[in-house]
C-alpha positions in Angstrom: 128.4 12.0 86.7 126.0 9.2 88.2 127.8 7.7 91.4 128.1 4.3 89.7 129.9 6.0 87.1 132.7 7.3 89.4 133.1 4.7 91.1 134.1 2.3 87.7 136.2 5.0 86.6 138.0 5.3 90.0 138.4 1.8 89.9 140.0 2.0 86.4 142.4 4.6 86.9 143.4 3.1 90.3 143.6 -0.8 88.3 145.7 1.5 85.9 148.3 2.4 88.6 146.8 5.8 89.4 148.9 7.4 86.7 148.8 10.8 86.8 148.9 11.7 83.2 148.2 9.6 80.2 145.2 7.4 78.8 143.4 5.6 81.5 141.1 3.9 79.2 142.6 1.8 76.6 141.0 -0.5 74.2 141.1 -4.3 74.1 144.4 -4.1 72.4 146.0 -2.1 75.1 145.8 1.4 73.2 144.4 4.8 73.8 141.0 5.1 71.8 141.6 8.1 68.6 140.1 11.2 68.1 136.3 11.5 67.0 138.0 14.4 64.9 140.6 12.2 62.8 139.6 10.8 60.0 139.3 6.8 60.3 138.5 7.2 64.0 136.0 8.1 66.6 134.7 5.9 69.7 133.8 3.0 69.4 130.5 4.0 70.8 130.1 6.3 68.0 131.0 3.0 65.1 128.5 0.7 66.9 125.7 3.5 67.3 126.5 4.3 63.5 126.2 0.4 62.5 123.0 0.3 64.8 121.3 3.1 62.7 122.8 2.2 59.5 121.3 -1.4 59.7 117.5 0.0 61.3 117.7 2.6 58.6 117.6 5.5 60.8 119.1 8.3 59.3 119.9 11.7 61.0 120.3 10.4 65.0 123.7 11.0 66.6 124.5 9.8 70.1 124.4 12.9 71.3 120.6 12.6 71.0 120.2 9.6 73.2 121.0 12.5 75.9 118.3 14.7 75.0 115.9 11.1 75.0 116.7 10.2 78.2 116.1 14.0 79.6 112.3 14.2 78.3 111.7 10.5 79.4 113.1 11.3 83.2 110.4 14.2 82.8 108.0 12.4 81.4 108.4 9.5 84.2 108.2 12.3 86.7 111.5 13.5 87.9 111.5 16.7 88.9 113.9 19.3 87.0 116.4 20.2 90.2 116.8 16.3 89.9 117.4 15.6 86.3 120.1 18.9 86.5 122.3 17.0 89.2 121.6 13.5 87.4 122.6 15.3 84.0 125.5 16.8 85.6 124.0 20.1 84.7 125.1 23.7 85.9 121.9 25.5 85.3 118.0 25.1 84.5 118.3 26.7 81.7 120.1 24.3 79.6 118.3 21.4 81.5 115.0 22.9 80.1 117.0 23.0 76.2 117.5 19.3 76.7 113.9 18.2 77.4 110.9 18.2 74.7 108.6 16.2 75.9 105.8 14.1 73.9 102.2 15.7 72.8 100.3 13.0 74.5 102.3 13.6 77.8 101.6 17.5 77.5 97.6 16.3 76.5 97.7 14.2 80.0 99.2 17.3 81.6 96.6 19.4 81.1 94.1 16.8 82.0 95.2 16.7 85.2 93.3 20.4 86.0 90.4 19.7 84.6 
């Protein structure tokens, strides 16, 4: 996890008390957020990226796939894989290099570049 990311939730769980079992992150309504799983559910990041796609009329993208985006555009901006991996929180190369497909035009440019 990003730095900035630990730090926010470090400073949740300590604004929580620093319980030591439980939901640290409530909703706005003071309760713990459901399960993806049960039906009515899921995260609210998972109801607003639904409602975004629904009303552009994209059909087939799950949030998950904002992941696999950002990996081929930190490639494709020029960040080394070692770097993406700990930025990813990645354990290996190998599942770095599943994550990233980059464009046609960057591997056109690519090849370019030896010529």
């Amino acid at each position: 996890m990003h730095p900035k990311g630990v730090a926010h939730a470090l400073g949740v769980w300590e604004a929580a008390g620093r319980p030591q079992s439980g939901q640290v992150f409530l909703s706005s309504r003071g309760r713990a957020y459901g399960s993806q799983r049960e039906a009515g559910g899921g995260s609210p990041l998972d109801r607003a990226h639904a409602t975004a796609c629904r009303r552009a009329g994209v059909k087939g993208f799950r949030v998950h796939d904002w992941r696999h985006d950002w990996a081929a555009r930190m490639v494709m901006a020029g960040v080394d894989l070692n770097s993406l991996m700990q930025l990813g929180g990645w354990e290996d190369l190998r599942m770095v290099q599943r994550y990233v497909a980059v464009t046609g035009e960057h591997l056109c440019g690519a090849a370019r570049r030896i010529a």
